[in-house]
GUZA-413303 format. One record per atom (N, C-alpha, C, O): atom name; x, y, z. Coordinates in steps of 0.05 Angstrom, whole numbers. Example, Ala and Ser with C-alpha at 12.3 -4.5 7.8 and 13.67 -1.06 7.14 Angstrom:
REC  atom      xx      yy      zz
REC     N     264    -114     156
REC    CA     246     -90     156
REC     C     264     -66     156
REC     O     285     -66     169
REC     N     257     -45     142
REC    CA     273     -21     143
REC     C     258       1     157
REC     O     268      23     161
% end
This chain:
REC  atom      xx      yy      zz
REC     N      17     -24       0
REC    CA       0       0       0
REC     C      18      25       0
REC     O      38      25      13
REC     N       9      49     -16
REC    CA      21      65     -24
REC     C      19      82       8
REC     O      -3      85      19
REC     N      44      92      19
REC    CA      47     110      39
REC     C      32     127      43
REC     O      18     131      23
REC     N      24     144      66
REC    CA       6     165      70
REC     C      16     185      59
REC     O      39     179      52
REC     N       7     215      51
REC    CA      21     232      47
REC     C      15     262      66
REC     O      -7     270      72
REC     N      31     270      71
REC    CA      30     299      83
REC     C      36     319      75
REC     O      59     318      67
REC     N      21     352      71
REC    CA      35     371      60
REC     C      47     387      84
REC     O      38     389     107
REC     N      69     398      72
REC    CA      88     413      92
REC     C      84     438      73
REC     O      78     435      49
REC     N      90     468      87
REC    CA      92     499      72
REC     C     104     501      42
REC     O     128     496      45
REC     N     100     504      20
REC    CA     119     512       7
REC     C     146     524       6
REC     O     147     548      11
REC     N     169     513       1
REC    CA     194     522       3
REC     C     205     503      30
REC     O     229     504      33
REC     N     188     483      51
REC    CA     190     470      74
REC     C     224     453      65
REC     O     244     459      78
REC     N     227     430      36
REC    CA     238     415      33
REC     C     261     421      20
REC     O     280     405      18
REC     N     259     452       9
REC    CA     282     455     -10
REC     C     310     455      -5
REC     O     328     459     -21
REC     N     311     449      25
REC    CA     338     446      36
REC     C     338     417      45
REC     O     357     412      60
REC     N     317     394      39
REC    CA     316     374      54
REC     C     329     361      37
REC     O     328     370      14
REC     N     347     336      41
REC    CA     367     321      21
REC     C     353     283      39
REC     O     334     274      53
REC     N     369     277      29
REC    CA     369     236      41
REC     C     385     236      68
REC     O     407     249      67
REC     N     381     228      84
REC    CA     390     231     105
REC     C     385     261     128
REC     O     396     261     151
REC     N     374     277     122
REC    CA     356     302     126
REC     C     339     291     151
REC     O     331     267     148
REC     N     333     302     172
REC    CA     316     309     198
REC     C     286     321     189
REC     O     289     344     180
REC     N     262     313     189
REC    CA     248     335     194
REC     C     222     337     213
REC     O     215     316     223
REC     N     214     350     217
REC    CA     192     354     239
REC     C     163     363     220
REC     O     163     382     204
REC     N     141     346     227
REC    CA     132     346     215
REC     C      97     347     234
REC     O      80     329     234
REC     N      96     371     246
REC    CA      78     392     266
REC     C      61     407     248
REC     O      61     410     224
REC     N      43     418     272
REC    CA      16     430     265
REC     C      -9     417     251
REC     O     -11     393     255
REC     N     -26     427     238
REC    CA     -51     407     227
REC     C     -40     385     223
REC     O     -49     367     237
REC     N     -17     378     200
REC    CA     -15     351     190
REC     C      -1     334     216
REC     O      -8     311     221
REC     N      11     343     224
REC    CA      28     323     250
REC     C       5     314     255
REC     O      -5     293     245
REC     N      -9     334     276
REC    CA     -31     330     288
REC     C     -45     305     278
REC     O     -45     285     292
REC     N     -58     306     251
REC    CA     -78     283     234
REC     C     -55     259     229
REC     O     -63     236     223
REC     N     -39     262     231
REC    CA      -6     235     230
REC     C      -9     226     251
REC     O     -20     204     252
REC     N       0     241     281
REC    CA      -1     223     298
REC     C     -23     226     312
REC     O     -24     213     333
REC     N     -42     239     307
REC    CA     -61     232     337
REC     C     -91     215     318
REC     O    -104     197     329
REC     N     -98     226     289
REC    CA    -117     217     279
REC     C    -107     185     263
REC     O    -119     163     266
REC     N     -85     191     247
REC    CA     -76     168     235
REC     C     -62     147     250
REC     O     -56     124     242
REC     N     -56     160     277
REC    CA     -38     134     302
REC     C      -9     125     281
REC     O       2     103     282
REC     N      -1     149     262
REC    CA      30     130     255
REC     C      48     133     270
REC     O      54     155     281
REC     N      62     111     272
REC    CA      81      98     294
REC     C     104     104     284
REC     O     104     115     262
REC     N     136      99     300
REC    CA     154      94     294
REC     C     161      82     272
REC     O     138      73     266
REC     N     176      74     252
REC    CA     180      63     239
REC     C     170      55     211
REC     O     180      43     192
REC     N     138      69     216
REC    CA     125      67     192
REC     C     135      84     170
REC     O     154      98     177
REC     N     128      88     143
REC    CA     141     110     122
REC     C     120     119     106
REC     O     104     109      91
REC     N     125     147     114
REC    CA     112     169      94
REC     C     110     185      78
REC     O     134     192      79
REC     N     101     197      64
REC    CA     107     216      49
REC     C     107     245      51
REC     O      86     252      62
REC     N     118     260      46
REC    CA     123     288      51
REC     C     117     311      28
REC     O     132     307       9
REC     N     101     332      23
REC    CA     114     337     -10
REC     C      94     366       4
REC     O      76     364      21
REC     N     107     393     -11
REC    CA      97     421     -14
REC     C      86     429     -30
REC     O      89     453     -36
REC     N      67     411     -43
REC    CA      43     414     -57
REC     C      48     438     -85
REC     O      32     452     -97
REC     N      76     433     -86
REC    CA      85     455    -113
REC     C      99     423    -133
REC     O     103     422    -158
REC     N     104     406    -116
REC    CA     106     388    -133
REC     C     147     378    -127
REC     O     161     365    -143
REC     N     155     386    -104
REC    CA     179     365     -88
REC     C     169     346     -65
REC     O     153     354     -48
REC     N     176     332     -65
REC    CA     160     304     -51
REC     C     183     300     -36
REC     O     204     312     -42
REC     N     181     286     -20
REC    CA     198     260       3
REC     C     182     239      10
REC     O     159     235      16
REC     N     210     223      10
REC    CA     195     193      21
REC     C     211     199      51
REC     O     231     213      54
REC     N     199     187      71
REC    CA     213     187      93
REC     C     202     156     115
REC     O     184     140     110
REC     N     219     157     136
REC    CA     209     131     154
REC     C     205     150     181
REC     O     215     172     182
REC     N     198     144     193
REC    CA     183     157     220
REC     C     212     150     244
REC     O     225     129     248
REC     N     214     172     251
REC    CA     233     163     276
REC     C     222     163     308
REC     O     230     152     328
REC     N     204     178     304
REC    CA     188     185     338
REC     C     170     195     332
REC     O     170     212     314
REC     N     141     185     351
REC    CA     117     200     338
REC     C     111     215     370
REC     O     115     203     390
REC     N     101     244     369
REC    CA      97     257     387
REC     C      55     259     393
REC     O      37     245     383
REC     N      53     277     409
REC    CA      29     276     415
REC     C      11     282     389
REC     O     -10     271     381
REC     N      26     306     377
REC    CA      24     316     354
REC     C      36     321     334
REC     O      25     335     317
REC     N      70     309     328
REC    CA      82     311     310
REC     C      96     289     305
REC     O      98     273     324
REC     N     105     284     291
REC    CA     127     258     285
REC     C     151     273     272
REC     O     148     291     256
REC     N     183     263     282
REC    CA     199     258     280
REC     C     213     249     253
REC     O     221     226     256
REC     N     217     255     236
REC    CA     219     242     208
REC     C     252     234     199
REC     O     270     249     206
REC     N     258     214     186
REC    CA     283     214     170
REC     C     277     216     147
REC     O     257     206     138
REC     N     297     232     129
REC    CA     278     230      99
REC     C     304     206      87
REC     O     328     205      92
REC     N     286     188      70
REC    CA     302     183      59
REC     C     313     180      30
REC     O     331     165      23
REC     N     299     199      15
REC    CA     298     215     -12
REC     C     283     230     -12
REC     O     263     229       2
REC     N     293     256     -34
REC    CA     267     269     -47
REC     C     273     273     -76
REC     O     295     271     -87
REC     N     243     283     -92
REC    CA     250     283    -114
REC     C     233     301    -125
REC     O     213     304    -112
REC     N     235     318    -152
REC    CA     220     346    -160
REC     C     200     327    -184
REC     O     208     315    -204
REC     N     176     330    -175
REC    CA     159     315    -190
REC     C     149     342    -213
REC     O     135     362    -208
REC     N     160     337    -236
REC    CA     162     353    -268
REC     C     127     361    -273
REC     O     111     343    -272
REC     N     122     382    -276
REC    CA      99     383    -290
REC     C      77     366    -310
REC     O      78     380    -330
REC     N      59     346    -315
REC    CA      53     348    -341
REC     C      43     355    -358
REC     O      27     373    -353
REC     N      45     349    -385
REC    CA      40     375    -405
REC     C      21     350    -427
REC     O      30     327    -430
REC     N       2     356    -437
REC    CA     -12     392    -426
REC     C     -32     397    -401
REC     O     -45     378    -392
REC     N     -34     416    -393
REC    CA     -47     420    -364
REC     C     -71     419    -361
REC     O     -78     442    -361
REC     N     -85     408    -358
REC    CA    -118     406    -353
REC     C    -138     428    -333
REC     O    -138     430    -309
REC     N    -149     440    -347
REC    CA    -168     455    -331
REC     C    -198     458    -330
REC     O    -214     469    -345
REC     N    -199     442    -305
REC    CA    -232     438    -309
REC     C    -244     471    -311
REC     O    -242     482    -289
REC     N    -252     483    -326
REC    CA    -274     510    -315
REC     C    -312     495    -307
REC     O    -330     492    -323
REC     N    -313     491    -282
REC    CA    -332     481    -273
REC     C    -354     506    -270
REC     O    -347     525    -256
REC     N    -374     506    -280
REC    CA    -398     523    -278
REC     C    -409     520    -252
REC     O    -413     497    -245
REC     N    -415     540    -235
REC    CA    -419     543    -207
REC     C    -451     526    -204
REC     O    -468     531    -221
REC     N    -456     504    -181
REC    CA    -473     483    -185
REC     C    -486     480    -156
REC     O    -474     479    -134
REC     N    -515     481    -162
REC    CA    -533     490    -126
REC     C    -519     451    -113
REC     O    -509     434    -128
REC     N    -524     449     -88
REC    CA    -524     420     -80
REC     C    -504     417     -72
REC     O    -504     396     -59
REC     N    -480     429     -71
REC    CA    -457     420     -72
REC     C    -441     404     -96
REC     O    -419     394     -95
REC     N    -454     404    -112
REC    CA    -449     390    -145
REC     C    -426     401    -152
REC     O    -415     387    -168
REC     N    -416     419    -148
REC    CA    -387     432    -156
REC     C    -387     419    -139
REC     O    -404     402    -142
REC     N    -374     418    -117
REC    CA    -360     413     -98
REC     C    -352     387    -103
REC     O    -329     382     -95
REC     N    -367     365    -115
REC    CA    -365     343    -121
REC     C    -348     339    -153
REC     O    -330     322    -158
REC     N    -353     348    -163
REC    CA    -337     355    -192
REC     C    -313     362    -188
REC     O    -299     344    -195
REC     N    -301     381    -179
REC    CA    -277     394    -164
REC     C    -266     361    -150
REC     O    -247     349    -161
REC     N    -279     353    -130
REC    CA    -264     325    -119
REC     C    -257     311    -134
REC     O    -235     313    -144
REC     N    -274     291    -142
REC    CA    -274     276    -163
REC     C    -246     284    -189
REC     O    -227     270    -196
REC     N    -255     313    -197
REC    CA    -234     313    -220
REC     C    -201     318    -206
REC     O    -181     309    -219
REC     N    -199     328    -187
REC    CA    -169     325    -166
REC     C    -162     305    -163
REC     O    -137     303    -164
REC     N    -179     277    -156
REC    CA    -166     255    -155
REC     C    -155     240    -179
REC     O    -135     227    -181
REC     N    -171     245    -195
REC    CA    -171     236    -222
REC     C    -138     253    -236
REC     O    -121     241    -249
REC     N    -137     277    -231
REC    CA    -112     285    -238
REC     C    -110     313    -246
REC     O     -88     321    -255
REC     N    -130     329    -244
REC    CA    -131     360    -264
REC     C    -105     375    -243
REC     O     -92     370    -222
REC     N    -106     392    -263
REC    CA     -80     414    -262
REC     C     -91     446    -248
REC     O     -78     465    -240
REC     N    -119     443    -251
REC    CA    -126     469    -251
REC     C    -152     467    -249
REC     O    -162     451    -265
REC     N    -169     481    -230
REC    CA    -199     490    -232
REC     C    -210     516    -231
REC     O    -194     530    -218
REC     N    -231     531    -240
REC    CA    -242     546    -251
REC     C    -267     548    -243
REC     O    -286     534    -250
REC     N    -268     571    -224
REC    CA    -305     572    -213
REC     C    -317     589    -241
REC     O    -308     610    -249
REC     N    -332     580    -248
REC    CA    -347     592    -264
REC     C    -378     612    -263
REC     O    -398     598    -265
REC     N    -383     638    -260
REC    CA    -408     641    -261
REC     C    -426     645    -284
REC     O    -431     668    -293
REC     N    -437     621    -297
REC    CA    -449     619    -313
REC     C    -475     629    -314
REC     O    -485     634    -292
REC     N    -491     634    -340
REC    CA    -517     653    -336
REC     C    -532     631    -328
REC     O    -553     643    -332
REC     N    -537     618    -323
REC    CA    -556     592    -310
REC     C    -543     583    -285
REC     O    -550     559    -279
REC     N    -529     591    -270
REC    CA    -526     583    -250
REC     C    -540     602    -229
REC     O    -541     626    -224
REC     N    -554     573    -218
REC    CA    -571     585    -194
REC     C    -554     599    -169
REC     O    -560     621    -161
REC     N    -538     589    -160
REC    CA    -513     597    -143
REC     C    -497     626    -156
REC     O    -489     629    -179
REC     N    -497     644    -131
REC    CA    -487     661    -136
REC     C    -465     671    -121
REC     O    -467     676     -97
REC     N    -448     675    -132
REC    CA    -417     676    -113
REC     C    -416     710    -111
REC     O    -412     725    -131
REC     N    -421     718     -87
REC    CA    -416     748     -81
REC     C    -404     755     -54
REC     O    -407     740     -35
REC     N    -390     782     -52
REC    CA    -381     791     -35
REC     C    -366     769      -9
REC     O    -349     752     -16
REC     N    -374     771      12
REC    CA    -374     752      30
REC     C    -371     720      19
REC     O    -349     709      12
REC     N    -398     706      19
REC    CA    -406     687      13
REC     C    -390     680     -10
REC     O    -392     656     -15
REC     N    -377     691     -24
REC    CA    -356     675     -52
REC     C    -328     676     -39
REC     O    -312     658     -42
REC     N    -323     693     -28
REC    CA    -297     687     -14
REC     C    -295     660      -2
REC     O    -277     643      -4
REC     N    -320     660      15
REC    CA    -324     632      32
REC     C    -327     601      18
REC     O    -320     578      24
REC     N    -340     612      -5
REC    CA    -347     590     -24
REC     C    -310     586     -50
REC     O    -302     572     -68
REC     N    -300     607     -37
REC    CA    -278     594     -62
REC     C    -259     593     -46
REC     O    -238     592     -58
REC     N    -256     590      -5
REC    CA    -236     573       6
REC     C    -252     542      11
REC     O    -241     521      19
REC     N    -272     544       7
REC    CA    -279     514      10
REC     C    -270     503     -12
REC     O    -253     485      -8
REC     N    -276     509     -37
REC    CA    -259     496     -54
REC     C    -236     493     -56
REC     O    -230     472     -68
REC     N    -212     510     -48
REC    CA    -191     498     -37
REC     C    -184     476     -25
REC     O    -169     457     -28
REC     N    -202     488      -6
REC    CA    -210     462      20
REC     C    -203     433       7
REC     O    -186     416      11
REC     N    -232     439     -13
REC    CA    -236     407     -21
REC     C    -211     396     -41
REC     O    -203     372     -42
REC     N    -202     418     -54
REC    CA    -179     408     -83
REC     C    -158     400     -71
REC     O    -143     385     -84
REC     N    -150     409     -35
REC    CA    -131     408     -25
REC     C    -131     375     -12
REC     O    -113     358     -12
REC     N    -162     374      -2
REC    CA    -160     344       7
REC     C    -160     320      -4
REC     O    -156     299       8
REC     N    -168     323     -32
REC    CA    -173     303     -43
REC     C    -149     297     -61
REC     O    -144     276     -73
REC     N    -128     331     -60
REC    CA     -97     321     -83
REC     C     -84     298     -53
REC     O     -68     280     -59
REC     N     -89     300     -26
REC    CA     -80     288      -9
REC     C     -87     265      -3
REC     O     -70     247       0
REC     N    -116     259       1
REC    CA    -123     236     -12
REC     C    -110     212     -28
REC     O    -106     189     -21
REC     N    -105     227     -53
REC    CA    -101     213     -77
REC     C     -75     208     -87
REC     O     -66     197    -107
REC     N     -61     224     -60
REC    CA     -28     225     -61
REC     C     -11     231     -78
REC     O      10     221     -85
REC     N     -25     256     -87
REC    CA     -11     278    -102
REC     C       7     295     -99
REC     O      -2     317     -92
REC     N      38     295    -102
REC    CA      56     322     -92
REC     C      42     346    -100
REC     O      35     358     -79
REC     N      34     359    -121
REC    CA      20     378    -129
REC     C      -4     379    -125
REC     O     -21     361    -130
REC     N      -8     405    -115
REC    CA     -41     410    -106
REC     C     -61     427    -127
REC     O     -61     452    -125
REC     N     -73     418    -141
REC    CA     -84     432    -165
REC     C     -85     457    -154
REC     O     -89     464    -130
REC     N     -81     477    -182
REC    CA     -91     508    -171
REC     C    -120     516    -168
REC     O    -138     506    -181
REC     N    -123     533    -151
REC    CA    -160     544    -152
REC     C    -158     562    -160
REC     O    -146     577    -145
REC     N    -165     572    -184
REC    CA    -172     605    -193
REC     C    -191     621    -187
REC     O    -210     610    -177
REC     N    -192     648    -191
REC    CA    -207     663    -185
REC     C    -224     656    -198
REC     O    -219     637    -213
REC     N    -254     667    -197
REC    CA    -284     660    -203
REC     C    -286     670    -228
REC     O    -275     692    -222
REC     N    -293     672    -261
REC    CA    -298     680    -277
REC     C    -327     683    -290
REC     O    -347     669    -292
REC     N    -321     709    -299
REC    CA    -347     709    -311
REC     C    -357     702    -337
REC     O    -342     682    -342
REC     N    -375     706    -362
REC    CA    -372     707    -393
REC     C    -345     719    -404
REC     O    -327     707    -416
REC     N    -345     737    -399
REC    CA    -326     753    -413
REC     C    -287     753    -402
REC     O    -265     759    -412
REC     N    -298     742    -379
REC    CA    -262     735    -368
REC     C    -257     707    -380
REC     O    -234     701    -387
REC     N    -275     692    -383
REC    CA    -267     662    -387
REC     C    -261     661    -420
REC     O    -242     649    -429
REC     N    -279     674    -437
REC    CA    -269     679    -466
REC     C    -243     687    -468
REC     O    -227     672    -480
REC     N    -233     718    -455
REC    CA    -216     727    -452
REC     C    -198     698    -445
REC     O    -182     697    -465
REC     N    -193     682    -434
REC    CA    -175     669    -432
REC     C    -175     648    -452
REC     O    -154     640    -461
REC     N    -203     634    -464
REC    CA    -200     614    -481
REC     C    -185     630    -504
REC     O    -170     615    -517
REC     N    -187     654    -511
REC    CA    -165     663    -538
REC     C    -140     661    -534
REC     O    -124     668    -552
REC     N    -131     652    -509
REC    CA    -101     646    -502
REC     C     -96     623    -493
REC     O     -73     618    -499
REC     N    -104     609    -485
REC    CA     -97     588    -487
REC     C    -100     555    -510
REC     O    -115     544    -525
REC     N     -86     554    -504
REC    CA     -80     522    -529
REC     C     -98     513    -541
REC     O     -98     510    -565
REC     N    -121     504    -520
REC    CA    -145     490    -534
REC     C    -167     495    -504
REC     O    -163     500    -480
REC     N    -195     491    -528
REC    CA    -211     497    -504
REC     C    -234     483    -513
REC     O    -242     484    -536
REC     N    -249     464    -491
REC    CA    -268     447    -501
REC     C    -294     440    -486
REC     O    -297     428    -465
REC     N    -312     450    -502
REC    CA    -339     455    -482
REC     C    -349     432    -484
REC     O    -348     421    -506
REC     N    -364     417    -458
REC    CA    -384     398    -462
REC     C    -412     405    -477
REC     O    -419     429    -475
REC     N    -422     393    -487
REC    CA    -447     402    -500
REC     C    -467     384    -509
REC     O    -464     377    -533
REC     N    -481     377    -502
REC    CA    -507     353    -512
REC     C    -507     354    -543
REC     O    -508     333    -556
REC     N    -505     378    -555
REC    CA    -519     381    -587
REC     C    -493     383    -598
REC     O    -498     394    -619
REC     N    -465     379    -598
REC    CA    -448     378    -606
REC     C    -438     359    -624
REC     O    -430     337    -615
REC     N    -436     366    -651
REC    CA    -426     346    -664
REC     C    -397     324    -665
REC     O    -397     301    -674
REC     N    -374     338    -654
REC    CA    -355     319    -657
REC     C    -355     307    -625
REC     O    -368     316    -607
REC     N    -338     285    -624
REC    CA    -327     274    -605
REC     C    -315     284    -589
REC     O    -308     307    -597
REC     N    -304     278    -557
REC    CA    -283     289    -539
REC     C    -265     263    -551
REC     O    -241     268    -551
REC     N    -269     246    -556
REC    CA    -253     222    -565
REC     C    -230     222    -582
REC     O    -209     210    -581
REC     N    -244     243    -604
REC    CA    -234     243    -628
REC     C    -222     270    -632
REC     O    -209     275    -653
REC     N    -227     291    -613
REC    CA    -211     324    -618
REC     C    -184     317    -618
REC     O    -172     299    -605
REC     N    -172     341    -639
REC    CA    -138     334    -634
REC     C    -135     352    -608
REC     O    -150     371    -603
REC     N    -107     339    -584
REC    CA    -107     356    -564
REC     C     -72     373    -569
REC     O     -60     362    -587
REC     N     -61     389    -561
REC    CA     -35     392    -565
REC     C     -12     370    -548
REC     O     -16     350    -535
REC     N      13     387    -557
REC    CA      27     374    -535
REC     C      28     379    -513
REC     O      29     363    -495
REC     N      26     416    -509
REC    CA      29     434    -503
REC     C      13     452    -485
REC     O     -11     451    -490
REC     N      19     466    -468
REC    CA      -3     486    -459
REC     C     -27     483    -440
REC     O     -27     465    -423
REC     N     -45     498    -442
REC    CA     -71     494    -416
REC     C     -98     481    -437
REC     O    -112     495    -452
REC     N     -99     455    -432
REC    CA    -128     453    -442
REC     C    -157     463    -424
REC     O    -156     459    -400
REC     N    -175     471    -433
REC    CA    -195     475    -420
REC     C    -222     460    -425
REC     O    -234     458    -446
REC     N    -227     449    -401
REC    CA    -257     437    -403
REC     C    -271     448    -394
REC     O    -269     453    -370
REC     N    -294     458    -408
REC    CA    -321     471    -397
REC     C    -330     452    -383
REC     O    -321     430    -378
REC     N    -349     463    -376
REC    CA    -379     449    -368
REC     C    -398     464    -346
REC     O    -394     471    -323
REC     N    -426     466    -366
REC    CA    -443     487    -352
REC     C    -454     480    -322
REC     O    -443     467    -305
REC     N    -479     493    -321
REC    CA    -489     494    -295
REC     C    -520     472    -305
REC     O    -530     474    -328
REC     N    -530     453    -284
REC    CA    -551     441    -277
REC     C    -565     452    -305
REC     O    -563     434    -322
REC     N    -576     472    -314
REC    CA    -596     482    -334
REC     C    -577     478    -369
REC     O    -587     475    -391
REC     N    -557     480    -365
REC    CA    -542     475    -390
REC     C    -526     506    -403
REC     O    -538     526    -396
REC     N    -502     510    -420
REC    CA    -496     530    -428
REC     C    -517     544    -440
REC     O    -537     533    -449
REC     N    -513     566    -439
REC    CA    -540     583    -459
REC     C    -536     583    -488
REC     O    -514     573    -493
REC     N    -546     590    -504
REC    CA    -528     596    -529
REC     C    -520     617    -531
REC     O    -498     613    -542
REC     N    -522     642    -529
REC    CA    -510     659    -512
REC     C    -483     649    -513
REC     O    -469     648    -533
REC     N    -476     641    -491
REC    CA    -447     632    -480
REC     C    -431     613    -500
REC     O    -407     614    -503
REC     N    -450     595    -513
REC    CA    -427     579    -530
REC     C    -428     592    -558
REC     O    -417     579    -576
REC     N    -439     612    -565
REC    CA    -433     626    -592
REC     C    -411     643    -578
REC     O    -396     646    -597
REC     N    -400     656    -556
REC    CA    -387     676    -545
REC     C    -358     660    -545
REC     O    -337     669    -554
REC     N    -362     639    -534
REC    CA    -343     618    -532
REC     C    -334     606    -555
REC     O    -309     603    -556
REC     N    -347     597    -576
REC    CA    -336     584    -597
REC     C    -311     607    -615
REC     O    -288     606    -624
REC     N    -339     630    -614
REC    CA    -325     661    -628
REC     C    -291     664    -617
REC     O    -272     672    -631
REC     N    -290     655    -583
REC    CA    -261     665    -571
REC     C    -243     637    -579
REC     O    -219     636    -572
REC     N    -253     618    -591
REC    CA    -234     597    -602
REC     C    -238     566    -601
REC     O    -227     551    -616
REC     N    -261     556    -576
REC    CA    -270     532    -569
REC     C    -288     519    -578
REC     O    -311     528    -582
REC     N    -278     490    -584
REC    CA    -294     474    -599
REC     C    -320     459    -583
REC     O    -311     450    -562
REC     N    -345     454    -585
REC    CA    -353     440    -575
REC     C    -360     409    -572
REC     O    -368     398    -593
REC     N    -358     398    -555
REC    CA    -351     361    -557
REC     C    -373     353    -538
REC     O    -383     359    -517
REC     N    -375     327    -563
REC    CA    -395     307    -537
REC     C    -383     292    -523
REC     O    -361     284    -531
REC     N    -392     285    -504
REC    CA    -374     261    -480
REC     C    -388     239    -492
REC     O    -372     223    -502
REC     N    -417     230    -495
REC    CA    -428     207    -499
REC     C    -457     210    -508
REC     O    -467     231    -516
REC     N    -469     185    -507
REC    CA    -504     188    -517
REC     C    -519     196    -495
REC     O    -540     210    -497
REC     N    -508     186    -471
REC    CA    -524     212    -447
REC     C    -526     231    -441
REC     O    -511     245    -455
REC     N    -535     240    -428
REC    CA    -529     270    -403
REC     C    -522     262    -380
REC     O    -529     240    -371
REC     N    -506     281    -368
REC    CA    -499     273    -344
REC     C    -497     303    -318
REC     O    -488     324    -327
REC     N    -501     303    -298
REC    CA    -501     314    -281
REC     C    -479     338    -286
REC     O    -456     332    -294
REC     N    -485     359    -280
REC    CA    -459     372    -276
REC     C    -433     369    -256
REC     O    -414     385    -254
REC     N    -439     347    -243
REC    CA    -418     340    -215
REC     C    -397     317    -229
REC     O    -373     312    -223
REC     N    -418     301    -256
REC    CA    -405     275    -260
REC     C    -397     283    -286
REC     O    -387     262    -295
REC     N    -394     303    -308
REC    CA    -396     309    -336
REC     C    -366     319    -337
REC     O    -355     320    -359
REC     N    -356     326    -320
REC    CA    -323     343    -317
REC     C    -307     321    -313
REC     O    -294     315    -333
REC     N    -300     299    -285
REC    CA    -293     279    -289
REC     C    -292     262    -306
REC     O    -272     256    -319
REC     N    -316     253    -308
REC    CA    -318     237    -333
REC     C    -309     248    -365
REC     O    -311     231    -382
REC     N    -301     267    -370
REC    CA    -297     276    -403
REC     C    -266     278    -392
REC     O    -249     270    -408
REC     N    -257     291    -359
REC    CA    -225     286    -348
REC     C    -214     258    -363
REC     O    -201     259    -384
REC     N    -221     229    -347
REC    CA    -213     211    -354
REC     C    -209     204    -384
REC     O    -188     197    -395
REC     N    -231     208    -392
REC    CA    -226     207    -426
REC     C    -198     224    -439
REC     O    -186     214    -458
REC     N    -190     247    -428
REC    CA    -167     260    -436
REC     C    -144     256    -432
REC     O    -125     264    -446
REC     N    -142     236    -395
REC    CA    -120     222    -380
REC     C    -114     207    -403
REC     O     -95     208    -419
REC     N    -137     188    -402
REC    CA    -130     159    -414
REC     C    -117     162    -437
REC     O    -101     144    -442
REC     N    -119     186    -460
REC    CA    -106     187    -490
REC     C     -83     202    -472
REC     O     -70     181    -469
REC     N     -68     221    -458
REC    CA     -54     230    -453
REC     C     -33     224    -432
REC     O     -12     237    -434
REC     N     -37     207    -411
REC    CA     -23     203    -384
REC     C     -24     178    -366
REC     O      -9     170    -348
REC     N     -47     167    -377
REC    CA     -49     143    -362
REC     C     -38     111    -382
REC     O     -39      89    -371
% end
């Protein structure tokens, strides 16, 4: 069974080598030794969620911290091209579930979206709050899934910011029921940020995918169903792993 993993600060390891000391306190100690009970001797993983990892073996476990030996580390390389779910903001917690799901699975990047059909409305207060929970969740589930890198969360976009970015980046690919080609069959690059749409519960407007196609993005079907907006981002994810990474 693959080791537990723990994140430590960014910049925590960049002095840590093989044979390296480290202390490994606060929230995560805490959930190491007092929630997970790891012991002496067991081995874990270490990594600053920018993507340098350690393996290490436990030397002493405290009330709340463990004692660590490392005994490698290594700079886990980017891959290319970068995946970015732009998830359309979803009542239920349905983002929130899309966001998980696609972190474990492997994305590079997520994207709150406020789409014109989204019932959920991210303002003032209440979106601040709603876009550290999604951290929250991208953070627990890259840990989970034992990820050195912790997908990014971006700021919330609107119509016109998210166009603005599909004209720059690589490729951009909306889910869409009435869409003629495949996600199967799109060419993807080598290169760069791909983007996966996907609307809110009610569906893109047309509106939005004439605005969208205009800034450069093709639209693709995932399959002969519909599917939820929680399960339509993962699911079209895997399809892009599997031709690209897995």
């Amino acid at each position: 069974m693959t080791a537990p993993l723990f994140y430590v600060e960014p910049g925590a390891l960049d002095h840590v080598t093989g044979g390296s000391s480290l202390l490994l306190d606060g929230p995560e100690g805490r959930h190491a030794a007092t929630v997970r009970r790891i012991a002496a001797g067991e081995s874990v993983q270490v990594a600053d969620g920018t993507g340098r990892l350690a393996q290490a073996v436990v030397r002493a476990a405290g009330r709340d911290e463990l004692d660590l030996s490392i005994v490698s580390v290594e700079v886990v390389e980017p891959a290319a091209p970068r995946f970015v779910l732009v998830q359309a903001l979803a009542k239920g917690d349905r983002d929130d579930q899309a966001i998980e799901a696609a972190t474990e699975l492997g994305v590079d990047e997520v994207v709150p979206w406020q789409a014109e059909r989204s019932i959920v409305q991210w303002r003032g207060e209440r979106g601040a709050k709603s876009l550290r929970k999604w951290a929250g969740v991208v953070r627990a589930a890259a840990k989970q899934s034992r990820r050195p890198v912790v997908p990014v969360v971006a700021e919330p976009v609107d119509r016109k910011a998210l166009c603005d970015r599909v004209s720059r980046d690589a490729r951009t690919l909306v889910l869409h029921e009435e869409a003629t080609a495949s996600l199967n069959d799109v060419e993807l690059p080598a290169g760069g940020d791909v983007l996966l749409v996907v609307g809110p519960e009610g569906g893109i407007s047309p509106a939005e995918l004439d605005a969208l196609t205009e800034a450069g993005a093709v639209a693709v079907r995932l399959g002969p169903t519909v599917l939820r907006s929680s399960s339509a981002g993962p699911a079209a994810l895997a399809v892009l792993l599997a031709r690209t990474r897995w």
